[in-house]
Steps between C-alpha positions, in 0.01 A plus 500: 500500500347141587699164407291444175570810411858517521495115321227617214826790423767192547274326181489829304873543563564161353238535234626833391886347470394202315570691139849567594564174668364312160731737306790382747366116424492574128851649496625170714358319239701679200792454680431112543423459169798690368721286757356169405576607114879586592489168663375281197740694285754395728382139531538481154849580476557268737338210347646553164825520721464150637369357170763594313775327782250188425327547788083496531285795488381481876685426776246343770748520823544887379148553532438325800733766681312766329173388579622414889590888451199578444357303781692622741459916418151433448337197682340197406296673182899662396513137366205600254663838376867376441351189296258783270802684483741183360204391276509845362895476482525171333348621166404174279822425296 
């Protein structure tokens, strides 16, 4: 077997897993979804919570260490997801 041989079945390897690998993705994706849900519910609660002790809806030092959290599991762009994902939390009240 030459070298583009053995790479041409490398690319048909890959190209064959690619429908389970996308089902894999679309799975992490439900899960995200369903986290980021549980999440808002949750930041909810604990908004009313604070508003009701007269406090204010968001809490920007909070979210700075979230969003640092972020950063630092994820890199630079972690910044990007952890501020979609407060945006998403906040809700408009």
């Amino acid at each position: 077997m030459t070298m583009a041989t053995a790479a041409d079945e490398s690319l048909e390897d890959d190209a064959d897993a690619i429908p389970a690998l996308r089902r894999q993705i679309d799975a992490l994706d439900e899960a995200i979804v369903r986290l980021v849900a549980e999440r808002a519910r949750v930041s909810g609660r604990v908004q009313a919570a604070r508003i009701n002790s007269g406090g204010t809806r968001v809490e920007l030092g909070r979210e700075r260490v979230v969003l640092d959290g972020y950063r630092q599991a994820l890199g630079p762009d972690g910044g990007l997801i952890g501020d979609a994902v407060l945006r998403v939390c906040r809700g408009a009240r």
